[in-house]
C-alpha positions as a printed NumPy array, in Angstrom:
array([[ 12.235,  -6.341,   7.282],
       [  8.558,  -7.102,   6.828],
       [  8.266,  -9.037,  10.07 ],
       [  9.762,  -6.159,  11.855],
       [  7.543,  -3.308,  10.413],
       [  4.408,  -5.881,  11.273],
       [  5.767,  -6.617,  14.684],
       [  6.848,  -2.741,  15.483],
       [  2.917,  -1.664,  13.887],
       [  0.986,  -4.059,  16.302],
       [  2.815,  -3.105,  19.316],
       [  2.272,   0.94 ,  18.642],
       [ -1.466,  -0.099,  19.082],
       [ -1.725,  -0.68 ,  22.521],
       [  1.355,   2.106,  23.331],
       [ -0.769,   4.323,  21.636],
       [ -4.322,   3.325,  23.818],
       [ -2.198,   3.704,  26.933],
       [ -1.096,   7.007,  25.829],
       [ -4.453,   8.272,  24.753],
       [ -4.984,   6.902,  28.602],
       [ -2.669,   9.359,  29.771],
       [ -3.362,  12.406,  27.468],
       [ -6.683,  12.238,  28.323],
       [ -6.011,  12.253,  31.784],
       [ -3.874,  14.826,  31.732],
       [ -6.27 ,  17.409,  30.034],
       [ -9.384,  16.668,  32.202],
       [ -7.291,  16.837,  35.523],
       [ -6.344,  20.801,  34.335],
       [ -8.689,  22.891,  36.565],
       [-11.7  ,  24.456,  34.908],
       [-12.439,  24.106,  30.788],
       [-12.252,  26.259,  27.904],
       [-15.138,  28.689,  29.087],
       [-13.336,  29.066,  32.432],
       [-11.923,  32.929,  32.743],
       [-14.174,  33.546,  29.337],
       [-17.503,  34.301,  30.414],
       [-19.186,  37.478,  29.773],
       [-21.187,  38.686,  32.653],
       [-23.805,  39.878,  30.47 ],
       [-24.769,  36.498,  28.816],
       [-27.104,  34.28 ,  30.778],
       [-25.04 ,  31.529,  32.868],
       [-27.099,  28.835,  31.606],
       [-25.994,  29.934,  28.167],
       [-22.651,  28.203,  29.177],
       [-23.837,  24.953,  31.003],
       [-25.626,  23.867,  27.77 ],
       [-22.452,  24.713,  25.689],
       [-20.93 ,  22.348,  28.265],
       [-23.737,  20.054,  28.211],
       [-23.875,  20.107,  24.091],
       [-19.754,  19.506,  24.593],
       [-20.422,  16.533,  27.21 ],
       [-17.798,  18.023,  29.521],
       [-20.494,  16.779,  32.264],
       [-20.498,  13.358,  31.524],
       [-18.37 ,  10.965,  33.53 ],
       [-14.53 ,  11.192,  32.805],
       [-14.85 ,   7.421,  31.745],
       [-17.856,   7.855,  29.444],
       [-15.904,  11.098,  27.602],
       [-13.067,   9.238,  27.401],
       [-15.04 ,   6.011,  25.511],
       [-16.511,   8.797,  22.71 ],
       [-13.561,  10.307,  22.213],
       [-11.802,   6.998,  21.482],
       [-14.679,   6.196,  19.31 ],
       [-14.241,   9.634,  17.35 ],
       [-10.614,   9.11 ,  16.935],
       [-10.769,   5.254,  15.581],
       [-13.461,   6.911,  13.44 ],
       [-10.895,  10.133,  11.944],
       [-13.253,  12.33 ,  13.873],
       [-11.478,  14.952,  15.916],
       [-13.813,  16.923,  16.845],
       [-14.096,  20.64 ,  16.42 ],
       [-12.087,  23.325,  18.276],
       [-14.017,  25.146,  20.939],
       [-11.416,  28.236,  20.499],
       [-11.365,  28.017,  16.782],
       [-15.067,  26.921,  16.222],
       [-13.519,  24.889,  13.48 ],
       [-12.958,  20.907,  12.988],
       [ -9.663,  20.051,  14.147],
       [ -8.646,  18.109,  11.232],
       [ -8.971,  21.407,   9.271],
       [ -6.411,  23.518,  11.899],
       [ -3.733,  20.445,  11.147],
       [ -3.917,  20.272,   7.421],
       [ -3.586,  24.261,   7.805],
       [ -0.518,  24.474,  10.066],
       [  1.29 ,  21.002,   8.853],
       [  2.711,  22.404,   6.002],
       [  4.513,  25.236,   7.97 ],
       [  6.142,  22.931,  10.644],
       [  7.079,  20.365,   7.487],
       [  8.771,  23.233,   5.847],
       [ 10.576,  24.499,   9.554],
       [ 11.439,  20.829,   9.924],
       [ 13.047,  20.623,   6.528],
       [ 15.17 ,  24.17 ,   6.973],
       [ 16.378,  22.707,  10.437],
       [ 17.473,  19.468,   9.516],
       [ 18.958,  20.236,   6.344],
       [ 21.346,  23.084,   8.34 ],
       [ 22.164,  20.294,  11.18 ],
       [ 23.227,  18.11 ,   8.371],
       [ 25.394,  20.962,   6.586],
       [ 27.028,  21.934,   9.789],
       [ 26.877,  19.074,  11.462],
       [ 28.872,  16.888,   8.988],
       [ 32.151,  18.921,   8.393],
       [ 32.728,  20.064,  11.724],
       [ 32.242,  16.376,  13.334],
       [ 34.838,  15.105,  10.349],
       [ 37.192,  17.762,  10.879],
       [ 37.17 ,  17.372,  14.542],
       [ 37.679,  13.601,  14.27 ],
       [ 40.094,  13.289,  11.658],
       [ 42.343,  16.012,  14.033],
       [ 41.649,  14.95 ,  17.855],
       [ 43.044,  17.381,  20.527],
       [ 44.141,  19.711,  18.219],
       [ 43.324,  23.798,  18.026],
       [ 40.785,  23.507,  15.452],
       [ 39.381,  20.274,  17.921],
       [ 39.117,  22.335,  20.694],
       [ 37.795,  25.226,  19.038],
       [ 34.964,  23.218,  17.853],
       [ 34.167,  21.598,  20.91 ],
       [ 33.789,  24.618,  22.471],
       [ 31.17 ,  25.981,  19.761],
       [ 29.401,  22.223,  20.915],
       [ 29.37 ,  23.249,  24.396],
       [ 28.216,  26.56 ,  23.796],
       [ 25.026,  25.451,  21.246],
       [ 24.449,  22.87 ,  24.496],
       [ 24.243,  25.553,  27.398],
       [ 21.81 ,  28.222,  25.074],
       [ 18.522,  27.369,  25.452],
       [ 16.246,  27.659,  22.404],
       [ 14.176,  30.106,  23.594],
       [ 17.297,  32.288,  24.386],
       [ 18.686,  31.631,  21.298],
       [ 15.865,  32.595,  19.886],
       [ 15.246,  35.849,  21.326],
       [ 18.93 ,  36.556,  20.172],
       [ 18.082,  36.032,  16.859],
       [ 15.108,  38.093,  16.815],
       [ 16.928,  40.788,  17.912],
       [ 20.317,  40.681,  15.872],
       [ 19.029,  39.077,  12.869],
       [ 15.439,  41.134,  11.891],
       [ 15.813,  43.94 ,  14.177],
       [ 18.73 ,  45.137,  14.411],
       [ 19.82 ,  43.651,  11.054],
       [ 16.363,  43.386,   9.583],
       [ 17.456,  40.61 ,   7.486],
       [ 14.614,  37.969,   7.764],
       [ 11.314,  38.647,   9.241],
       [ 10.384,  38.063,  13.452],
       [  6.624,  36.931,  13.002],
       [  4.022,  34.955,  10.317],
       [  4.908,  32.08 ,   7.786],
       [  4.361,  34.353,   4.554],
       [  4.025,  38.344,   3.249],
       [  0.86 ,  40.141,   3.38 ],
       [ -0.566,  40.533,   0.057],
       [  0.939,  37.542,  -2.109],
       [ -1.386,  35.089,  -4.381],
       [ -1.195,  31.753,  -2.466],
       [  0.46 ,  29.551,  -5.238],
       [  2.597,  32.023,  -6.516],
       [  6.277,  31.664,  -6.926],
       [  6.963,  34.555,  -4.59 ],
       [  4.343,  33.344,  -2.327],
       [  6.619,  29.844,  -2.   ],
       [  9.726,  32.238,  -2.142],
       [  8.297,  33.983,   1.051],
       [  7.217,  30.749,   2.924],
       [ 10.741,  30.217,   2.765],
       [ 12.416,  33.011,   3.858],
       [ 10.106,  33.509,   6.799],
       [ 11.321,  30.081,   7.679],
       [ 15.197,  30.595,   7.47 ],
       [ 15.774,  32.202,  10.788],
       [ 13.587,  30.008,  13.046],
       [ 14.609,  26.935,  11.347],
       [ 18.71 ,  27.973,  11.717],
       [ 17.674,  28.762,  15.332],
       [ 16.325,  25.35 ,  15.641],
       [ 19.062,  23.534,  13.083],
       [ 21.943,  24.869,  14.868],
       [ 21.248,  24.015,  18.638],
       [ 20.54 ,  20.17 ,  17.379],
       [ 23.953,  20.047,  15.875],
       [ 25.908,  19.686,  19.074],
       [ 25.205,  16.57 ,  19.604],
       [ 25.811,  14.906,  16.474],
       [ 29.476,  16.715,  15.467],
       [ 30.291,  15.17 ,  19.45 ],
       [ 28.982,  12.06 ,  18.033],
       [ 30.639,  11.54 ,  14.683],
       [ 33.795,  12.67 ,  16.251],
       [ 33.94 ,  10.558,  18.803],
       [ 32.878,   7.794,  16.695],
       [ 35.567,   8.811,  14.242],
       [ 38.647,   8.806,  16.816],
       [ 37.57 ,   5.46 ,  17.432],
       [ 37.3  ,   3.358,  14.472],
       [ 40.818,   5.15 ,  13.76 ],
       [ 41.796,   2.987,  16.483],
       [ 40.376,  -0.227,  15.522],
       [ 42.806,  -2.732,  14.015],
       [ 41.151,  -3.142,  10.694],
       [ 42.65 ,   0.586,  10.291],
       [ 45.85 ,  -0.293,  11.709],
       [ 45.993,  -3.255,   9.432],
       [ 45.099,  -1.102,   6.19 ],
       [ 47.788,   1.737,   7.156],
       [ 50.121,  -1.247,   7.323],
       [ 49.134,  -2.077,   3.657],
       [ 50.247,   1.573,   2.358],
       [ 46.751,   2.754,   1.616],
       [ 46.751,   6.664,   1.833],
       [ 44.957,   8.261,   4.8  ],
       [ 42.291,  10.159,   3.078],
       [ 41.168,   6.912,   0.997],
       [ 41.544,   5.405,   5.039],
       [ 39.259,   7.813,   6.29 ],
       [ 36.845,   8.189,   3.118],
       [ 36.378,   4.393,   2.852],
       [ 36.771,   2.798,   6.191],
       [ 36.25 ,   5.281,   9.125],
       [ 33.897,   7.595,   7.552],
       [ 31.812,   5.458,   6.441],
       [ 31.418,   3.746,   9.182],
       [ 31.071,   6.207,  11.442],
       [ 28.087,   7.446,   9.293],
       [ 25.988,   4.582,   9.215],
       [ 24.622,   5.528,  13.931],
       [ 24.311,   8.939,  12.612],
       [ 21.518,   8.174,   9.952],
       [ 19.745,   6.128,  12.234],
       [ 19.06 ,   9.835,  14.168],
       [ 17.339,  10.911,  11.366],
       [ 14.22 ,   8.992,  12.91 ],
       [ 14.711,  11.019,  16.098],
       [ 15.127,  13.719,  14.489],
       [ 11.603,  14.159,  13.028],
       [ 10.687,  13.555,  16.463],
       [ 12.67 ,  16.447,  18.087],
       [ 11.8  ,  18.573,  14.819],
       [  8.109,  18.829,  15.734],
       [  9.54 ,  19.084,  20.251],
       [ 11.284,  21.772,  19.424],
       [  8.746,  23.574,  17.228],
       [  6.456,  23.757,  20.167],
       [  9.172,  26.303,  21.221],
       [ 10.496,  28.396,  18.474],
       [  7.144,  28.42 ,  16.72 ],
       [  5.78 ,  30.219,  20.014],
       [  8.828,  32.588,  19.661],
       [  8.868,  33.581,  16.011],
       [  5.038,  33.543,  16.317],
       [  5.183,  31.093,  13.366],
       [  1.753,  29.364,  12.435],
       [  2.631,  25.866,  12.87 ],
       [  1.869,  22.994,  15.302],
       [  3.894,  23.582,  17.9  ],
       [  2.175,  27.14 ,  18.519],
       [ -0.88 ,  25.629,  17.8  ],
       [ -0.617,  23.094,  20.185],
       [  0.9  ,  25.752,  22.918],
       [ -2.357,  28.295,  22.397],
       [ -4.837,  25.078,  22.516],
       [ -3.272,  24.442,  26.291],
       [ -3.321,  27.964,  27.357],
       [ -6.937,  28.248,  26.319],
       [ -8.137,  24.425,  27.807],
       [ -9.237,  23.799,  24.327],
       [ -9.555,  20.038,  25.044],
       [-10.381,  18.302,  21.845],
       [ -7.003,  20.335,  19.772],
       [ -5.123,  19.359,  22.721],
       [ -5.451,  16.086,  22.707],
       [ -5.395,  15.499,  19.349],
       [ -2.26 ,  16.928,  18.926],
       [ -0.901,  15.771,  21.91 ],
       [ -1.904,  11.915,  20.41 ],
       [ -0.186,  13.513,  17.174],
       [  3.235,  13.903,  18.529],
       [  3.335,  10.36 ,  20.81 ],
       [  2.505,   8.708,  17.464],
       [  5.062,  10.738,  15.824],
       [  7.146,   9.116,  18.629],
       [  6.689,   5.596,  17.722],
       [  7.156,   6.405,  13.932],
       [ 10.498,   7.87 ,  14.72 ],
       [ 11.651,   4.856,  16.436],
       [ 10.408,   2.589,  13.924],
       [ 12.107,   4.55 ,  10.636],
       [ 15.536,   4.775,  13.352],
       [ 14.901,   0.578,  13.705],
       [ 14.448,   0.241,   9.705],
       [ 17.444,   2.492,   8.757],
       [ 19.623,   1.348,  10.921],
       [ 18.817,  -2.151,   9.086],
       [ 19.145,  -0.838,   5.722],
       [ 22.525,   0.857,   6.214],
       [ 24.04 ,  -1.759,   8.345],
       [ 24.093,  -5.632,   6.678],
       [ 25.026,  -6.854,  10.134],
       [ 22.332,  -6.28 ,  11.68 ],
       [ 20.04 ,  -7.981,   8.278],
       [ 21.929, -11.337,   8.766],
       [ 20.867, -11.52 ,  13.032]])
């Protein structure tokens, strides 16, 4: 286990150069820079080529890239030219609200996820089956950003259930068991949104996976031994069947913070994802990037927690 952490740690370093490579890139190649579009026509022009100059967005795409790597190594991200504030400071302030999303959408995948994959295994081409694979389908073809507009408009419109904008109540002491209380329910209907459409895949999954390992002889052989099905299913194919699903739970931190970039920007809820959308709309290179170097290290991490859960839950693959 320790070799493979080591191993999976040393080869994220130069994955994550090359991507830094590529984000970096990818940001300078946009056309114009964050005081592009911005410029009042009644402050001096050279007002703006020595906020460029100060910035070093004239220097050399090599020689921006080299202090920006040095920064980074360094914890220094720079400061936001939209914000006019450091960018560690806009990521400690939005984390917590895309943790919290995160949390609300993986903990309804799980929920729903879970029984309707069992029930749909343990009773294959059957009405219920069907009826379930046709929610699966369904959750597949909606887009997020449809589904989300749905819910906006059913849920706190028409409904006015939960609200359609912000993280948290105007007017509540931050700290404050109704302040946590409203950080909460401000989080319910984007994170269902966002719980619900990841679900599809994993109640195909565990059914699948179920209707299988029914059909493996080491089932056949304890049917044959008069073992009841439910102690079958409970013992043997369920459990099982479980052990591929929590190695998604890597991947699914991973498409936690994807899909935030989304619903956050629909719900208008302070998080990464919007952050990161309103730092590319606005060229703001140095939140860009860092963010963007965020989320492909997020990617590694995923696929090294999927790597070490899948060797914790599963003793076969501890003994190779």
């Amino acid at each position: 286990m320790t070799t493979l952490i080591i191993r999976r740690f040393l080869l994220m370093i130069p994955l994550l150069i090359g991507m830094s490579m590529v984000i970096f890139l990818l940001a300078k190649l946009q056309p114009g820079d964050a005081f592009t579009g911005q410029m009042d026509p009644k402050v001096d022009a050279k007002y703006y080529e020595e906020q460029r100059e100060k910035l070093g967005l004239n220097d050399p795409i090599p020689v921006q890239y080299m202090k920006w790597g040095q920064n980074v190594l360094q914890g220094e991200l720079g400061d936001s030219i939209r914000y006019k504030r450091p960018v560690m400071d806009l990521v400690k302030e939005r984390m917590p609200n895309t943790i919290l999303l995160g949390v609300v959408s993986i903990v309804i995948t799980y929920l729903v996820a879970f029984p309707l994959g069992i029930l749909s295994g343990r009773k294959p081409y059957s009405k219920l089956d069907y009826s379930i694979q046709f929610l699966n389908y369904l959750m597949l073809a909606i887009p997020s950003f449809v589904a989300g507009v749905f819910a906006i408009y059913i849920f706190a419109f028409q409904l006015g259930w939960f609200p359609f904008s912000g993280s948290v109540a105007i007017g509540l002491e931050e700290g404050s068991l109704s302040y946590y209380i409203s950080k909460l329910y401000h989080a319910i209907l984007p994170g269902t949104v966002l719980g619900l459409l990841s679900t599809a895949s994993y109640v195909q999954f565990l059914r699948n996976d179920i209707i299988e390992n029914s059909r493996k002889d080491y089932i056949r052989t304890a049917r044959a031994k008069g073992l009841s099905e439910s102690k079958i299913y409970n013992k043997h194919i369920l459990r099982n069947s479980v052990i591929p699903i929590v190695t998604f739970f890597g991947a699914d931190v991973l498409s936690v913070f994807g899909g935030a970039v989304i619903t956050e920007t629909i719900f208008s809820y302070p998080g990464i994802g919007k952050l990161l959308i309103d730092a590319i709309s606005g060229k703001d290179y140095p939140l860009m990037m860092a963010l963007l170097l965020f989320f492909s290290f997020l990617g590694l991490l995923a696929n090294l927690i999927s790597d070490i859960t899948y060797s914790i839950v599963d003793p076969r693959i501890k003994s190779n």
